[in-house]
C-alpha positions in Angstrom: -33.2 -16.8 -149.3 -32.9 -19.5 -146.7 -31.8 -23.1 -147.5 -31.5 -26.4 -145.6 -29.1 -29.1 -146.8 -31.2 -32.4 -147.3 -29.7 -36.0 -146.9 -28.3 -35.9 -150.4 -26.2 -32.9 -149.8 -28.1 -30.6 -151.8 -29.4 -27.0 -150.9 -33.3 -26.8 -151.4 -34.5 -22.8 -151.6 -36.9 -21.4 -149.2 -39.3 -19.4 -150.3 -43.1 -18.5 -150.7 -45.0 -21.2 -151.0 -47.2 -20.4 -154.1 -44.1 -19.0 -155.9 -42.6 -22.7 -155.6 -42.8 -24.4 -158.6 -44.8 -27.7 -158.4 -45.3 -30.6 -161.4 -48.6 -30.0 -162.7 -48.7 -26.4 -162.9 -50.4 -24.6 -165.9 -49.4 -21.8 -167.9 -51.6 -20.1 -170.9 -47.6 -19.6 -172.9 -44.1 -21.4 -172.6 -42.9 -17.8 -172.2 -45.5 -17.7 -168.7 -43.9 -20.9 -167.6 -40.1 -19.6 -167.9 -40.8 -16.1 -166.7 -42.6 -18.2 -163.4 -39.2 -19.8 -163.3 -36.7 -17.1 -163.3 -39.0 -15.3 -160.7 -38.6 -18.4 -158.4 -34.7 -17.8 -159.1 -34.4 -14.5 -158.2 -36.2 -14.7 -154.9 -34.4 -18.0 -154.4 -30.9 -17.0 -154.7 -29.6 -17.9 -158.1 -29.7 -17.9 -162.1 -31.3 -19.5 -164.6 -30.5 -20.1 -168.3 -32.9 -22.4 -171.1 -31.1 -25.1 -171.9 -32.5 -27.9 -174.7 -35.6 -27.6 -177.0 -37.5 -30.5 -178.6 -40.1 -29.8 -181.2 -43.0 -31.6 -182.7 -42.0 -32.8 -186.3 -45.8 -32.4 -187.1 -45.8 -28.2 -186.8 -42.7 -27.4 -185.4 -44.1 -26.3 -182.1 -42.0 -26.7 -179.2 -43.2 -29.8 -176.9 -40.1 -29.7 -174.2 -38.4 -26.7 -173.0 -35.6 -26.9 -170.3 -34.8 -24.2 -168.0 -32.0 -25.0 -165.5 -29.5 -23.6 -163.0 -26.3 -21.4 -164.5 -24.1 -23.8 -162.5 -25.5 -27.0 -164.6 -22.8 -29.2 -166.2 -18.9 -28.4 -166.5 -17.3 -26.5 -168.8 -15.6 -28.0 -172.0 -12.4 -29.1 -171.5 -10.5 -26.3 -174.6 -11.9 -23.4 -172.2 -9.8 -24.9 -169.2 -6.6 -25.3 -170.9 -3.8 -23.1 -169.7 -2.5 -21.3 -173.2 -6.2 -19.6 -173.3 -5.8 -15.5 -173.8 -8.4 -15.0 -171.5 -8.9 -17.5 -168.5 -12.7 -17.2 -167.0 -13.9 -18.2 -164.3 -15.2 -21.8 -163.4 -19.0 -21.2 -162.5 -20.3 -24.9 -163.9 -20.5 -27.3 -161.1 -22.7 -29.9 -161.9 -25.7 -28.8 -160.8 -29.0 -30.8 -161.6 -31.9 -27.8 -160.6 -34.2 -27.6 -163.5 -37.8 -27.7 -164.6 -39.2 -29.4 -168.1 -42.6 -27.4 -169.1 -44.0 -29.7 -171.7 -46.8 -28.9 -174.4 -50.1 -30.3 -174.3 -51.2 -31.9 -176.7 -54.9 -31.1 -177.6 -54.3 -27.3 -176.4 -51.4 -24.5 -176.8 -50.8 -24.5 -172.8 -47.8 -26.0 -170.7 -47.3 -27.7 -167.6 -44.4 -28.4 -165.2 -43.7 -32.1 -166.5 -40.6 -32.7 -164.5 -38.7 -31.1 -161.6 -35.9 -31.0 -159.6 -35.4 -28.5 -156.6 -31.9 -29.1 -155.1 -28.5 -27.3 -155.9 -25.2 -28.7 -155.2 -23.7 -25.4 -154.3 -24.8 -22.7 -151.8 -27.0 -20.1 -152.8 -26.4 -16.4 -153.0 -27.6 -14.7 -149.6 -30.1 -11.7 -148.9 -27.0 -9.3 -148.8 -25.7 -10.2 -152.4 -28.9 -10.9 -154.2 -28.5 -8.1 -155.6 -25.9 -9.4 -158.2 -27.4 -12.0 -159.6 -28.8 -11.8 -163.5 -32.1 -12.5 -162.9 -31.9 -9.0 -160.1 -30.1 -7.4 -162.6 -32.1 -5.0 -165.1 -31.2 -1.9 -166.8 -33.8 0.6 -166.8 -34.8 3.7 -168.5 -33.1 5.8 -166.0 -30.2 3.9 -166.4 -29.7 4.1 -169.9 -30.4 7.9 -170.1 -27.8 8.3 -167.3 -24.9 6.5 -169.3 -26.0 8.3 -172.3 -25.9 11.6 -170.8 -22.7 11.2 -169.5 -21.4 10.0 -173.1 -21.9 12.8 -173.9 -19.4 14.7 -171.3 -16.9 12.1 -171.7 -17.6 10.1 -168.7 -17.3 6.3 -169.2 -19.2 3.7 -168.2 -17.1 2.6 -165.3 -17.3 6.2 -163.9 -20.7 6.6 -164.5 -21.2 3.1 -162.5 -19.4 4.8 -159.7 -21.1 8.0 -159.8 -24.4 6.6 -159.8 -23.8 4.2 -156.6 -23.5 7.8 -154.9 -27.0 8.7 -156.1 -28.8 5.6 -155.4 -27.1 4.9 -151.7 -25.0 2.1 -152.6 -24.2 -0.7 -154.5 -27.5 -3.0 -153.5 -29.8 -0.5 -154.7 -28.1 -0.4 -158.2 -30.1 -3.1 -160.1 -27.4 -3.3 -162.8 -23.6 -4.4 -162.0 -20.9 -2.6 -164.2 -20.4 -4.9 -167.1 -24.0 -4.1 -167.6 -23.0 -0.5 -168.3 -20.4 -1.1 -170.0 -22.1 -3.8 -172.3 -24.6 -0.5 -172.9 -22.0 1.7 -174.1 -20.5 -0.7 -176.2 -24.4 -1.1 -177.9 -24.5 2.4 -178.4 -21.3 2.1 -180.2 -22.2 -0.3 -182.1 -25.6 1.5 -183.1 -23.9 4.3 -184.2 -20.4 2.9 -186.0 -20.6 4.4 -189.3 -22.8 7.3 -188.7 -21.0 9.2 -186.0 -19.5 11.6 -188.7 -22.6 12.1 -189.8 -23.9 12.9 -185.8 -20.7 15.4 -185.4 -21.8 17.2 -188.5 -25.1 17.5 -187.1 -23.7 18.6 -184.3 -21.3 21.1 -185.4 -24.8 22.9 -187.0 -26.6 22.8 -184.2 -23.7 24.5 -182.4 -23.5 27.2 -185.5 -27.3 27.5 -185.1 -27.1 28.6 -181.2 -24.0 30.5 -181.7 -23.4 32.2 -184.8 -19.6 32.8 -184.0 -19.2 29.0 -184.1 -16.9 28.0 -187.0 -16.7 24.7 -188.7 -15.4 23.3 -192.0 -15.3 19.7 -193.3 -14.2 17.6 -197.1 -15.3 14.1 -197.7 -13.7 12.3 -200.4 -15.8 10.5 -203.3 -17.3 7.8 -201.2 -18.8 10.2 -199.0 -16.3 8.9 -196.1 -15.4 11.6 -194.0 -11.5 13.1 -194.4 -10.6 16.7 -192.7 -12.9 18.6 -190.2 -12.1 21.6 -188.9 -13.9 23.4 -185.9 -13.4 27.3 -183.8 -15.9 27.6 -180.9 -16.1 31.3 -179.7 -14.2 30.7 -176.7 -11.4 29.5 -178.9 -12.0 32.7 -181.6 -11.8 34.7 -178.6 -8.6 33.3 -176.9 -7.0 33.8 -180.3 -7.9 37.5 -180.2 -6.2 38.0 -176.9 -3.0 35.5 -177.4 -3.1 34.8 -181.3 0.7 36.8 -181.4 2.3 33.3 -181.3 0.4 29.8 -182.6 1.6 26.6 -181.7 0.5 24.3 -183.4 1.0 20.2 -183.4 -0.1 16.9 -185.0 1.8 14.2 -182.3 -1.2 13.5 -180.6 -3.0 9.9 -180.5 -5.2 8.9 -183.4 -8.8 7.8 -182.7 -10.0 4.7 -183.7 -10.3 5.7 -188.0 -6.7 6.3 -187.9 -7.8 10.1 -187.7 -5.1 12.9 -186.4 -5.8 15.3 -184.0 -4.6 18.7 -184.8 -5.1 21.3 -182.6 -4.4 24.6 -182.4 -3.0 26.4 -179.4 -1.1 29.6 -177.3 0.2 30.7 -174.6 -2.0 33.2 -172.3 -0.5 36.2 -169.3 -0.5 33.1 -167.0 1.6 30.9 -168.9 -1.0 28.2 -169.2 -2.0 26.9 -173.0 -5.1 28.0 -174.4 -6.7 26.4 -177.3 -7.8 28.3 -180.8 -9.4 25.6 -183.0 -8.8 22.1 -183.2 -9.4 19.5 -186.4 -9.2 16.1 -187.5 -7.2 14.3 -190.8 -7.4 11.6 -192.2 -3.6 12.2 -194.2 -0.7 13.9 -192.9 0.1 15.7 -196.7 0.5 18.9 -198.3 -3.4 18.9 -199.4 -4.9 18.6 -196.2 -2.4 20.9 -194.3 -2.8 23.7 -197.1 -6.4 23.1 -196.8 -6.5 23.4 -192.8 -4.0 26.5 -192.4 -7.1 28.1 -195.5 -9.7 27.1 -192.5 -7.8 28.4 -189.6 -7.1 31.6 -191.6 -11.0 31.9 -192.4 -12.4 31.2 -189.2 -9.7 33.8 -187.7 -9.7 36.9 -190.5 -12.4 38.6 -189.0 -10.3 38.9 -185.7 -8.7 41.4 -184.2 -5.6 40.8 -183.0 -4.1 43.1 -180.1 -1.6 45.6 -180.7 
């Protein structure tokens, strides 16, 4: 966008003519008339956000909606205060860019009752555009990306990266980073609490496609999952080649349900470790080791171990 600074210091946007909002104009919905809004944004250069609502005490319909710049008003004074955890940014400055659609009263339209076009700060140029919210969107393609690399333990940061390489760079993103990550934190959130349920599921697919696949899980009395055990092939394998010695080890990290990671693991001709199975518990006691060393010994009885 290009602006001019008028007399009163303020930067007016440039931009199409009929995309300019002007007082009078009609829309069929409120939602017509802040969507016409944020449109004017984007192409001008900065962000919008709906501030106040007043509503008719007759039905409750909203008669005044305001939809102003980001940088409107100042932040509260708590938020500035030095013994905060987490400092953010100042981005409030006091701008006074807004537009009022109002209700008419004998129909269900709005109009443009008020406006005001100048910003008291710069606006975001042609080459940075690209970061503002109202540019921002997350598409389809997006979200399927992040999802599939979930899956091989790619996080969203990486993915971010990996996907400016695709696209050709950064301006030809149409989402910033915190917009990935706020997706993977969603997807979290969607599935907290039946994610053992999902690895179950998963662990049967994986039987189904491979038969040699090996898995074994307890729950306790509220369904909540405690011990899982699992043997892929490969591992199976490896364990028929270098099984004379098992190392095996509960010092790793635990995930987030205060779960241990048990794997076990050898040695192979080159010296590097090779895994055999691998498990999760809940307790570090003599029931769940008795019943994991029962697992390991049933996944591994049928093989043969070299001479």
């Amino acid at each position: 966008p290009l602006c001019a600074a008028n007399i009163d210091n303020e930067w007016i946007p440039s931009c199409p003519t009929h995309l300019k909002p002007v007082v009078g104009i009609k829309f069929d919905t409120l939602q017509q008339g802040i969507s016409f809004y944020e449109n004017y944004a984007r192409l001008s250069g900065f962000d919008t956000r709906l501030y106040s609502t007043k509503k008719t005490k007759s039905d409750g319909k909203i008669s005044l909606k305001y939809c102003v710049c980001n940088k409107e008003g100042f932040r509260e004074t708590p938020r500035l205060q030095s013994n905060c955890k987490k400092k953010r940014p100042i981005t409030r400055m006091g701008c006074n860019a807004r537009i009022t659609l109002k209700l008419i009263n004998d129909q269900d339209n709005y109009i443009i009752f008020s406006l005001h076009e100048g910003h008291t700060h710069p606006l975001t140029t042609p080459n940075s555009a690209h970061h503002t919210k109202q540019s921002r969107n997350l598409t389809l393609a997006h979200k399927k990306y992040i999802m599939d690399n979930s899956c091989a333990n790619i996080g969203a940061t990486k993915s971010y990266r990996l996907m400016k390489e695709h696209v050709g760079g950064y301006q030809n993103m149409a989402a910033s980073v915190t917009d990935f990550k706020n997706f993977q934190r969603d997807i979290r959130k969607h599935i907290r609490g039946k994610d053992a349920q999902m690895l179950i599921e998963n662990f049967k697919r994986k039987q189904q496609m491979c038969s040699s696949f090996f898995f074994k899980y307890e729950v306790d009395d509220k369904q909540h999952l405690i011990r899982i055990f699992w043997a892929d092939a490969i591992g199976r394998k490896n364990y028929a080649s270098f099984g004379d010695v098992v190392s095996f080890d509960t010092t790793f990290s635990m995930n987030e349900y205060c779960m241990v990671f048990a794997p076990f693991t050898g040695v192979d001709n080159s010296k590097s470790y090779v895994t055999f199975a691998a498990a999760l518990l809940y307790r570090e006691d003599t029931e769940s080791f008795v019943w994991l060393f029962e697992a390991f010994r049933d996944a591994m009885q049928l093989v043969i171990l070299p001479v």
